[in-house]
VOMAR-851792 format. One record per residue: z, y, x of N, C-alpha, C in turn; residue in three letters; residue number from 1. Coordinates in nm, 4 decimals. Atoms other than C-alpha are relative to their C-alpha. Example, Ala and Ser with C-alpha at 12.3 -4.5 7.8 and 13.67 -1.06 7.14 Angstrom:
VOMAR-851792
NODE         nZ         nY         nX        caZ        caY        caX         cZ         cY         cX   drenkol   drenke
NODE     0.0000    -0.1190     0.0890     0.7800    -0.4500     1.2300     0.0000     0.1200     0.0900       ALA        1
NODE    -0.0060    -0.1190    -0.0820     0.7140    -0.1060     1.3670     0.0730     0.1090    -0.0770       SER        2
end
This chain:
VOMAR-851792
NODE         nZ         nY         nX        caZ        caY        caX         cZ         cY         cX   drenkol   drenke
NODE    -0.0947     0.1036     0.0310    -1.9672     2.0590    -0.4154     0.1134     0.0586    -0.0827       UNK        1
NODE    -0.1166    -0.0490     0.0812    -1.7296     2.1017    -0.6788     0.1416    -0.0926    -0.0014       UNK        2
NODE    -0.1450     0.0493    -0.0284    -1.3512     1.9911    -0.6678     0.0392    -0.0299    -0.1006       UNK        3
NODE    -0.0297     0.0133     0.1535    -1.2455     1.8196    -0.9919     0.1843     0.0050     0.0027       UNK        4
NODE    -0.0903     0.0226    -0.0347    -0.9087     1.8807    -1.0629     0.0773    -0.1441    -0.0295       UNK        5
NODE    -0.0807     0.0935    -0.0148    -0.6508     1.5969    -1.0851     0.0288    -0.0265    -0.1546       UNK        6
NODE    -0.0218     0.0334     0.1214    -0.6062     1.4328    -1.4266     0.1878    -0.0376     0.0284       UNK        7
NODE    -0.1246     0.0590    -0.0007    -0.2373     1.3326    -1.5073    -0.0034    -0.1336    -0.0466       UNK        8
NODE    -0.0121     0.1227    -0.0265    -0.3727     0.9839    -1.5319     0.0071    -0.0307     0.1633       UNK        9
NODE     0.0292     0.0637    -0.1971    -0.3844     0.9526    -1.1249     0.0975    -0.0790     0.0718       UNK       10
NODE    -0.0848     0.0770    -0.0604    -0.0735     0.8403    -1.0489     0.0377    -0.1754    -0.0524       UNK       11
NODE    -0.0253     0.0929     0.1054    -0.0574     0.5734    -1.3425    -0.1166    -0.0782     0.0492       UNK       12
NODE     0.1537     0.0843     0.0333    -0.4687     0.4633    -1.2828     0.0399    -0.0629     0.1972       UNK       13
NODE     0.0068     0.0873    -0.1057    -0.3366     0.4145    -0.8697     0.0913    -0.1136     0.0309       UNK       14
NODE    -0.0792     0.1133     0.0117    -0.0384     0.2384    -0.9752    -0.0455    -0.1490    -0.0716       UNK       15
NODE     0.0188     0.1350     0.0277    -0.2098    -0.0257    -1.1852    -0.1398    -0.0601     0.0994       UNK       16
NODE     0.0797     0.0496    -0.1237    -0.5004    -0.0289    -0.8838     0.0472    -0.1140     0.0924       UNK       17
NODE    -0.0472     0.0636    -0.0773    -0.2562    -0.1462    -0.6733     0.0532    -0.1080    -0.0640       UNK       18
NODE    -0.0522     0.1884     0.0214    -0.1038    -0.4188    -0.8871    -0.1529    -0.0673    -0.0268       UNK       19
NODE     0.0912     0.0434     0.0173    -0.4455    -0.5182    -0.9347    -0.0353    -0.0805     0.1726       UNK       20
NODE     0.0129     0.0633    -0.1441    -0.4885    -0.5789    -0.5779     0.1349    -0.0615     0.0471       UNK       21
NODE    -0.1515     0.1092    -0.0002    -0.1000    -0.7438    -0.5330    -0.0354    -0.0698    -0.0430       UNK       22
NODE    -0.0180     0.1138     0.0886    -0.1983    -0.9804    -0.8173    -0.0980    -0.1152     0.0742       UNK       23
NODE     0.1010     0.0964    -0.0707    -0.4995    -1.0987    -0.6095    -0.0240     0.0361     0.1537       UNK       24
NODE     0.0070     0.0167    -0.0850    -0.4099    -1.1119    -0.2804    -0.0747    -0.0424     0.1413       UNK       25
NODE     0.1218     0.1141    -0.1007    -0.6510    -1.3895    -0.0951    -0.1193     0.0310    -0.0284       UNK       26
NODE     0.1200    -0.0483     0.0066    -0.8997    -1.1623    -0.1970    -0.0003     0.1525     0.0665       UNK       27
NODE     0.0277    -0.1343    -0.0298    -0.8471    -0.8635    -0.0169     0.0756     0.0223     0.1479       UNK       28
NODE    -0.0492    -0.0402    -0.1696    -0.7992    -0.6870     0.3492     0.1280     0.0001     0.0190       UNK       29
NODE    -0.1847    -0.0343    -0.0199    -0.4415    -0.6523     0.4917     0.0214     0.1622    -0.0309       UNK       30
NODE     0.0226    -0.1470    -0.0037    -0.5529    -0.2751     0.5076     0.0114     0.0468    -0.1289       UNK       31
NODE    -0.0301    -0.0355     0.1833    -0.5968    -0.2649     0.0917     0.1320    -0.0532    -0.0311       UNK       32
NODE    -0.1230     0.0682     0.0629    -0.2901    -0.4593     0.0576     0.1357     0.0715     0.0618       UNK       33
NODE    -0.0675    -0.1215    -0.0796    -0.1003    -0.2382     0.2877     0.0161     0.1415    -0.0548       UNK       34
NODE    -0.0153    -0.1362     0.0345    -0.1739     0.0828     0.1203     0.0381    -0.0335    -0.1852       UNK       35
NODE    -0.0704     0.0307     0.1511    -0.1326    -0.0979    -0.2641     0.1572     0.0062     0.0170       UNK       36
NODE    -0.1559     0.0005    -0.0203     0.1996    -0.1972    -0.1188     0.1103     0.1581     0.0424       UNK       37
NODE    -0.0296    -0.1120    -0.0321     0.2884     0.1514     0.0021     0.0017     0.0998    -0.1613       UNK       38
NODE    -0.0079    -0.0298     0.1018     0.1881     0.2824    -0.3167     0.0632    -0.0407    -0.1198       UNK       39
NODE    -0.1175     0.0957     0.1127     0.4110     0.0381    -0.5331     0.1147     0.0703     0.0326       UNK       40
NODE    -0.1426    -0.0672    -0.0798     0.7095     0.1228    -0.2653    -0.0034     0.1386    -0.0869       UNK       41
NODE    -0.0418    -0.0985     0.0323     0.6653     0.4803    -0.3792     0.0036     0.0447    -0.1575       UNK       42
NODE     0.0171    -0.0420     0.0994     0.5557     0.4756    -0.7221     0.0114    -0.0800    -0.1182       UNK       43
NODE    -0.0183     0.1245     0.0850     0.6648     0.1166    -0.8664     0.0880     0.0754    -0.1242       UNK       44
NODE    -0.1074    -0.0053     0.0864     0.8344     0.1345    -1.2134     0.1071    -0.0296     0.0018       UNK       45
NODE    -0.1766     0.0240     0.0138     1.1410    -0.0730    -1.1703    -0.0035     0.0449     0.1738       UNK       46
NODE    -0.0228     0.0540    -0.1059     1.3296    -0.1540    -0.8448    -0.0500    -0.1079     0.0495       UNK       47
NODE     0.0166     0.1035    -0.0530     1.2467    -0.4523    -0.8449    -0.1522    -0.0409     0.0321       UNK       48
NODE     0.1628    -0.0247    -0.0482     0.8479    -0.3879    -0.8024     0.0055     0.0748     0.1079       UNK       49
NODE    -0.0676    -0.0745    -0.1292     0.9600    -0.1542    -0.5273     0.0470    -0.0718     0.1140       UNK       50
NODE    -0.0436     0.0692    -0.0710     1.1248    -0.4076    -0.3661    -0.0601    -0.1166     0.0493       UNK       51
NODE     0.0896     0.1251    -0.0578     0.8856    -0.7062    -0.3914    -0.1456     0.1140     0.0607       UNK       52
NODE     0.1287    -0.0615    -0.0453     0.6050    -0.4138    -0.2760     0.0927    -0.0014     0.1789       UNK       53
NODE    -0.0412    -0.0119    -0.1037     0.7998    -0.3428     0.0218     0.0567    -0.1789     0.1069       UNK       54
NODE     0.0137     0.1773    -0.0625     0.8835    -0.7555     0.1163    -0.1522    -0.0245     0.0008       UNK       55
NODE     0.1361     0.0059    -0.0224     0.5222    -0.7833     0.0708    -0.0325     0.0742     0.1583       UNK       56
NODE    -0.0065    -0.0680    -0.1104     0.4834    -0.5191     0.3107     0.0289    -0.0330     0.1344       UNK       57
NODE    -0.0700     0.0174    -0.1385     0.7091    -0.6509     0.5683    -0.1311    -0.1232     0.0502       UNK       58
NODE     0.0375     0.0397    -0.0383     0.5457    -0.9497     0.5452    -0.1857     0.0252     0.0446       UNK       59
NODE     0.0962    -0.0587    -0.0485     0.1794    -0.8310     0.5951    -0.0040     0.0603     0.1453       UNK       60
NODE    -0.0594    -0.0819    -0.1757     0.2831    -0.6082     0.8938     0.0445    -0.1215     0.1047       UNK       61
NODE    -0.0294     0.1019    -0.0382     0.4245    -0.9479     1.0199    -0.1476    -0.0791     0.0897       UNK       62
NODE     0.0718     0.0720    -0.0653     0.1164    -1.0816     1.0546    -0.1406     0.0565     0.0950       UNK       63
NODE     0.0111    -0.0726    -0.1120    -0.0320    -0.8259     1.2723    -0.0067    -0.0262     0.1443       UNK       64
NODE    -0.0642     0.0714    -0.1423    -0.1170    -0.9374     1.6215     0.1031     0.1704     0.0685       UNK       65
NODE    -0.1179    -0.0466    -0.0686     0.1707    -0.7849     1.8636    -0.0550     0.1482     0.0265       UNK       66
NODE     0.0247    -0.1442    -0.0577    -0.0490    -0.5295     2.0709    -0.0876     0.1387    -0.1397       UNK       67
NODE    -0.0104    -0.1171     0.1505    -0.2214    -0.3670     1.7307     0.1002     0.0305    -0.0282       UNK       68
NODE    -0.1554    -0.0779     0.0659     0.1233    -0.3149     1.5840     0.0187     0.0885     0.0414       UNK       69
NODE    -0.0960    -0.1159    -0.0658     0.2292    -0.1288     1.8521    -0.1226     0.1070    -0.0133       UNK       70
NODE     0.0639    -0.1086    -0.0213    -0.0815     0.0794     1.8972    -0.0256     0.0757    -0.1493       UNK       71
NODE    -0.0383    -0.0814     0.1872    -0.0596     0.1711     1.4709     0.1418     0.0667     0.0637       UNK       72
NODE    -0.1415    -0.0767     0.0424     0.2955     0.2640     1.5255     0.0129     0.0964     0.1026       UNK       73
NODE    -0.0106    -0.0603    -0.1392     0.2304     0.4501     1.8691    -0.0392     0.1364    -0.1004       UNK       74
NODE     0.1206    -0.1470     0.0763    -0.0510     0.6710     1.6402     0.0720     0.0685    -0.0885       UNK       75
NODE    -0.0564    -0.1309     0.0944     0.1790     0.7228     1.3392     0.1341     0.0672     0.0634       UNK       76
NODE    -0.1491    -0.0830    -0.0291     0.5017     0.8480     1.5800    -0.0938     0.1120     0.0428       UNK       77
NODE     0.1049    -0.0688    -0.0640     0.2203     1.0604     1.7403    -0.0168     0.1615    -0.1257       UNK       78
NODE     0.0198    -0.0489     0.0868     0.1825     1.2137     1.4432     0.0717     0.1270    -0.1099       UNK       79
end
C-alpha cells in the first residue's frame, strides 16, 4: 500500500464538498451534514459562511433525540 501524499488542492476540493452537501440538504444524513458543517466552521471563506455553517450546526444537533446527544458528547469528553 502506498501513501499518496496530500495535494494542496485538499483543503479547497473539501471545502467545496461540503458546500455541495449544505446546498442540498434533504438529500443527505445528519452525519454528512454535520461534518460539511464542521468543515465550513473551520475552513469557510468569509465569516459569514462560518457562521451560517455553525447555525446550521446548532440546528442539526437540535434535532438529535435527547439520550444520543448525550451519549456523542459523553464519547467526545471521553476523549
Amino acid at each position: 500500500m502506498t501513501i499518496q501524499p496530500r495535494s494542496s488542492a485538499w483543503p479547497a476540493d473539501r471545502v467545496a464538498e461540503a458546500r455541495a452537501v449544505i446546498a442540498d440538504v434533504a438529500h443527505h444524513s445528519d452525519l454528512l451534514i454535520r461534518l460539511a458543517c464542521d468543515v465550513l466552521v473551520q475552513h469557510g471563506e468569509t465569516s459569514a459562511e462560518r457562521a451560517d455553517a455553525q447555525r446550521l450546526l446548532v440546528v442539526v444537533d437540535a434535532r438529535r433525540p435527547v439520550r444520543r446527544a448525550q451519549r456523542e458528547d459523553q464519547g467526545r469528553a471521553a476523549r
